[in-house]
C-alpha positions as a printed NumPy array, in Angstrom:
array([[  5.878,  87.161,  24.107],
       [  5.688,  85.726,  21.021],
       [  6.96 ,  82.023,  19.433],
       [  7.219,  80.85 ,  15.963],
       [  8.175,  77.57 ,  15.28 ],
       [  7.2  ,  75.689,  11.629],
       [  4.692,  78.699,  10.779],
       [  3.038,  78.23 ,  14.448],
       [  2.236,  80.836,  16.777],
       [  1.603,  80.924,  20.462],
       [  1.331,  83.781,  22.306],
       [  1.583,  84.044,  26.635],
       [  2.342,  86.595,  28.99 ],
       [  6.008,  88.338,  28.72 ],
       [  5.151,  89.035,  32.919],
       [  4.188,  85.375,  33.333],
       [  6.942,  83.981,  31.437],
       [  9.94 ,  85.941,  32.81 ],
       [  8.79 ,  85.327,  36.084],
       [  8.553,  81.587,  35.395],
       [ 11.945,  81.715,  33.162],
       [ 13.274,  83.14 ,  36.85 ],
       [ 12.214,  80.577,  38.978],
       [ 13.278,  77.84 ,  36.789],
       [ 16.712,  79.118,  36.528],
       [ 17.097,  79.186,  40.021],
       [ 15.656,  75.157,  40.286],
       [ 18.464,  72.604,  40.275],
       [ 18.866,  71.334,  36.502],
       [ 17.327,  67.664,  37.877],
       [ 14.137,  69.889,  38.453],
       [ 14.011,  71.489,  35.207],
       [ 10.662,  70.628,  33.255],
       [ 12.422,  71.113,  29.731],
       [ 14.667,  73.415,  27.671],
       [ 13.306,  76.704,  28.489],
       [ 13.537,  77.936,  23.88 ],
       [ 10.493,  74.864,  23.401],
       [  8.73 ,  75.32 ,  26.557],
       [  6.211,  78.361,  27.121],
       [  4.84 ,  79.252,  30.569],
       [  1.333,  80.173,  29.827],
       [  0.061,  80.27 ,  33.595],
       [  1.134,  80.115,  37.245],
       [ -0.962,  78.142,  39.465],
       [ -0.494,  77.908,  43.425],
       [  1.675,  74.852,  43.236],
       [  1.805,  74.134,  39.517],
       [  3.436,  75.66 ,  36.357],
       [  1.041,  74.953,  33.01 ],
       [  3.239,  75.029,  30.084],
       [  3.06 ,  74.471,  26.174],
       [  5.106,  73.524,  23.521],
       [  5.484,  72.212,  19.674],
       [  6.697,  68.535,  19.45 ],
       [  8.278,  67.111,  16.636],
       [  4.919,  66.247,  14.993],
       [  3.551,  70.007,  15.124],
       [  0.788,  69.033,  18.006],
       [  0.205,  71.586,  20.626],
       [  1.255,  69.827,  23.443],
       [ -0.107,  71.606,  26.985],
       [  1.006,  70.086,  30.289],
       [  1.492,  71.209,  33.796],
       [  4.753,  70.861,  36.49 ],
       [  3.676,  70.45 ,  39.936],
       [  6.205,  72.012,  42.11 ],
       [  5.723,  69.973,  44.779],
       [  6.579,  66.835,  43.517],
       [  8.216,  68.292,  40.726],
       [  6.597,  65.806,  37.957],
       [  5.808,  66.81 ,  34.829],
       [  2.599,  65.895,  32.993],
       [  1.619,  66.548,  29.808],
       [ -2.324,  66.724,  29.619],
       [ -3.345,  67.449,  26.088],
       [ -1.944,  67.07 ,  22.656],
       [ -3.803,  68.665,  19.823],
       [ -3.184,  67.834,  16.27 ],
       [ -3.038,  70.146,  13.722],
       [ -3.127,  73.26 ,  15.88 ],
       [ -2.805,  76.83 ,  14.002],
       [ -3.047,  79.745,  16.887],
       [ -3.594,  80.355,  20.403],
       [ -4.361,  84.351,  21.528],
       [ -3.782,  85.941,  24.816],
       [ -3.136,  84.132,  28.133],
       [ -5.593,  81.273,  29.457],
       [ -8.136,  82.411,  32.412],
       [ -7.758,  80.491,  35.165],
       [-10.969,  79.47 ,  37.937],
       [ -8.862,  77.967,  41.148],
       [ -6.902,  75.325,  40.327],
       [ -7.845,  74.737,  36.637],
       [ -7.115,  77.078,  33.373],
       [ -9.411,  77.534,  30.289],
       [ -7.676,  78.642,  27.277],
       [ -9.121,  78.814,  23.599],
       [ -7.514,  76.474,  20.84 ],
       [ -7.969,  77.447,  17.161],
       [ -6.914,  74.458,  14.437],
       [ -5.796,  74.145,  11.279],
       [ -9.567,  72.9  ,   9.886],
       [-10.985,  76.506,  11.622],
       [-12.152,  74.502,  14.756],
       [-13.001,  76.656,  17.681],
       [-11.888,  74.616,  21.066],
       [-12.164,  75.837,  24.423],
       [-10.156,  73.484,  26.628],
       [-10.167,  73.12 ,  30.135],
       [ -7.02 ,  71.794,  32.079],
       [ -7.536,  70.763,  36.068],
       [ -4.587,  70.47 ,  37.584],
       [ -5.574,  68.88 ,  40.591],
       [ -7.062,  65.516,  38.649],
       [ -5.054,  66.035,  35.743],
       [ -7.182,  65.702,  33.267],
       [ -8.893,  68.391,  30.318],
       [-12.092,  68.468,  29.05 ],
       [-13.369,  70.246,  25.986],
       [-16.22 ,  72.292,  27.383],
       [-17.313,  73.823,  23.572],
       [-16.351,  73.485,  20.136],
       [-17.605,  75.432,  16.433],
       [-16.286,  76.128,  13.323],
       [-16.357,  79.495,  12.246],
       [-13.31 ,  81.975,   9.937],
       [-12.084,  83.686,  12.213],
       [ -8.742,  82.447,  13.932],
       [ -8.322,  84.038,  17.042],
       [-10.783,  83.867,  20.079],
       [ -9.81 ,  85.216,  23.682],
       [-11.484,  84.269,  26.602],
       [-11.541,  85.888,  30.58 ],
       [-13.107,  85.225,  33.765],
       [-15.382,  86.858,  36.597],
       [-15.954,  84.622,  40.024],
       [-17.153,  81.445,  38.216],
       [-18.403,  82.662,  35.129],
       [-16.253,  82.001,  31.405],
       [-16.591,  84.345,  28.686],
       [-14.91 ,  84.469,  25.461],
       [-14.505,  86.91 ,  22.35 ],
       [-15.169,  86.032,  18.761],
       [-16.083,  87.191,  15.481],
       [-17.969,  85.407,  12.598],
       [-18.309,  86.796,   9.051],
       [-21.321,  86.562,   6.74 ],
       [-21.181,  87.256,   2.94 ],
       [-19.518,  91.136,   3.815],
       [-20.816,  91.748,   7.198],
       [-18.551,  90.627,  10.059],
       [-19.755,  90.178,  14.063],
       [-17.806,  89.958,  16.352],
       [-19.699,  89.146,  20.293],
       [-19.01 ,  87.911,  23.648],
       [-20.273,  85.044,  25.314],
       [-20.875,  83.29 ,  28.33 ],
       [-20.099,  79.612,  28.77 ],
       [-23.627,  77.828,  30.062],
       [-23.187,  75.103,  32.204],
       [-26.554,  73.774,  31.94 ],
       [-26.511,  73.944,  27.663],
       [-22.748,  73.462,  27.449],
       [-23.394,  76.219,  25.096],
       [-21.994,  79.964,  25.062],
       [-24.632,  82.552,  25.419],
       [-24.087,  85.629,  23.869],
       [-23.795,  88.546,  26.18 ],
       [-22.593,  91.892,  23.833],
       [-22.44 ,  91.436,  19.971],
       [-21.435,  94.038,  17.258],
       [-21.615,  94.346,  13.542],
       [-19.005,  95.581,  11.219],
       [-18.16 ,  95.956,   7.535],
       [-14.737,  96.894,   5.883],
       [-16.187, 100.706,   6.476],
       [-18.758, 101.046,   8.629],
       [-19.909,  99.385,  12.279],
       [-18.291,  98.875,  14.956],
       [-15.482,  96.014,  16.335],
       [-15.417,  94.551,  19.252],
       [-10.899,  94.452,  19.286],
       [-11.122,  93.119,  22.905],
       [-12.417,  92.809,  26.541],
       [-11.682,  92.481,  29.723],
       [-13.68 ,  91.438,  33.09 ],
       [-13.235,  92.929,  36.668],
       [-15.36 ,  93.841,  39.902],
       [-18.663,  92.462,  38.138],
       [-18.431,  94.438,  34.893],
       [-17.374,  93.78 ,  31.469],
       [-14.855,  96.144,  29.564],
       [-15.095,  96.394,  26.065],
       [-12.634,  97.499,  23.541],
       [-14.929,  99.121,  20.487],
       [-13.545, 100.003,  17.236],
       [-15.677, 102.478,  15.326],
       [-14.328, 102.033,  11.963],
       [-16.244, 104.83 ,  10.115],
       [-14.792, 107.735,  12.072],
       [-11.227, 107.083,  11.106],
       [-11.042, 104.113,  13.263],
       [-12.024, 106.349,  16.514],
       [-11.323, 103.787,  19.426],
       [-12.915, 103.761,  23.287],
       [-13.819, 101.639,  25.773],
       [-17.753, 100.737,  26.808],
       [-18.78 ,  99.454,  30.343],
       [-21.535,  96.891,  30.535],
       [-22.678,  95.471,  33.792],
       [-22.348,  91.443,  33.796],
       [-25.979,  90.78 ,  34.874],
       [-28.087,  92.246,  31.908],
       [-25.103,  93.416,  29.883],
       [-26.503,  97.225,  29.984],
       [-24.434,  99.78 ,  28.917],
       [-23.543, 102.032,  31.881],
       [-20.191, 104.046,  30.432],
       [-17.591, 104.512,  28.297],
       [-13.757, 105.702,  28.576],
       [-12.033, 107.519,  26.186],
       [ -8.3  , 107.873,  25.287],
       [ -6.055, 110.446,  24.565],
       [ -4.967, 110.748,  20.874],
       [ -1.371, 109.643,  21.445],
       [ -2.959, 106.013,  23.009],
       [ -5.713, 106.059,  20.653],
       [ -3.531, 106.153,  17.933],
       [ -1.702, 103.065,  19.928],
       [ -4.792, 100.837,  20.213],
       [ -6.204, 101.592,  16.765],
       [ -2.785, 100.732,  14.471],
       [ -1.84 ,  97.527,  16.555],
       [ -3.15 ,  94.36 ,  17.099],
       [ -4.038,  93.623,  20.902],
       [ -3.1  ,  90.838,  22.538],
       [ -3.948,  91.442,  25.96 ],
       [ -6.464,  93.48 ,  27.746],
       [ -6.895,  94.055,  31.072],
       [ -8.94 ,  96.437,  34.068],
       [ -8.252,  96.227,  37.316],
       [ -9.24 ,  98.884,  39.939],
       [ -8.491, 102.219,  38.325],
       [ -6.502, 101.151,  35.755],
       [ -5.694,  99.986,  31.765],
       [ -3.096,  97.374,  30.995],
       [ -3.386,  96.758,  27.153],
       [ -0.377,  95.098,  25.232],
       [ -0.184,  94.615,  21.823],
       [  1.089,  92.052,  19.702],
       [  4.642,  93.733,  19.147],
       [  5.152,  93.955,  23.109]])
């Protein structure tokens, strides 16, 4: 799914949101949380709906609806926000999503929807607009990519609790023609799933399997040309691995 309003973009799940856009139809109108055109479902909790919209000042407002009590709450407003990529991880009742602004800050906010309240749990400034972050048991991890004069890197970290720092788990290095891309990743049954993009072999693209404890590389996957071709010419938005398979989603739906 994707929203422009004024220039801004926010991207959520197309599943997420026409299942949400469902159940709201069927709520009486005194229950609706808003006009369903400025409000995005971004994630379904187990008795909340966290949402986001543009208000009239172009702040990135991100709230939640508990269904219970059917209130509405609006928990964080950012000014001057410029993107937001994929949809939020959520750990039980609270969702971390990354926020990129219009001054190249980096946030990654935290929303608990059982105090209602958010946190920033790590902030930088770096060129690169568009993080993505996933989760495994406890554990936050999030996708970015610096550049450097003409070398780019792009890595995945690990949030650290005890630093408030993110530790860098997988990094790769790239130029405009040679190295290799990290495009994105994906976290299930205690491995990490990584999206490579080798750019000097006419942008040959595969997947490599690290385990999550000393981020070894223990496999890779390959596609067939027709996907390849797929994953190589378009932007990906969302990437996920769940038992046996390969949900990937790019940013034209």
């Amino acid at each position: 799914m994707k929203k422009f309003k004024r220039g801004k973009y926010l991207f959520g799940s197309l599943l997420v949101f026409a299942f949400v856009t469902t159940l709201l139809l069927n709520l009486k109108q005194e229950n609706e949380i808003g006009d369903i055109n400025n409000y995005t479902p971004i994630a379904l909790l187990e008795d909340a709906i966290v949402y986001n919209y543009i208000n009239d000042d172009d702040a990135l407002v991100i709230g939640y609806y508990d269904i219970a009590s059917k209130k509405q709450s609006d928990v964080i407003c950012e000014n001057g926000f410029y993107i937001s990529s994929g949809l939020p991880a959520v750990i039980d009742n609270s969702v971390i999503l990354p926020v990129t602004l219009n001054t190249n800050e980096h946030k990654l906010m935290k929303i608990n929807a059982d105090s209602n309240t958010s946190e920033m749990i790590f902030n930088e400034f770096n060129s690169y607009p568009i993080d993505s972050v996933a989760t495994m048991n406890t554990g936050i991890y999030m996708l970015s990519s610096k550049k450097d004069n003409s070398t780019a890197t792009s890595y995945i970290r690990k949030y650290n609790e005890n630093t408030n720092e993110m530790d860098i788990c997988i990094e790769k290095e790239f130029t405009d023609n040679t190295g290799e891309q990290i495009k994105a990743f994906a976290c299930n049954n205690e491995k990490i799933y990584v999206m490579v993009n080798q750019i000097e072999t006419e942008n040959d693209t595969y997947i490599e399997i690290y385990d999550d404890k000393n981020y070894d590389l223990i496999g890779k996957l390959y596609f067939d040309s027709e996907l390849k071709k797929f994953v190589s010419n378009n932007g990906i938005v969302q990437f996920y691995c769940f038992d046996n398979y390969v949900y990937i989603r790019n940013f034209s739906d």
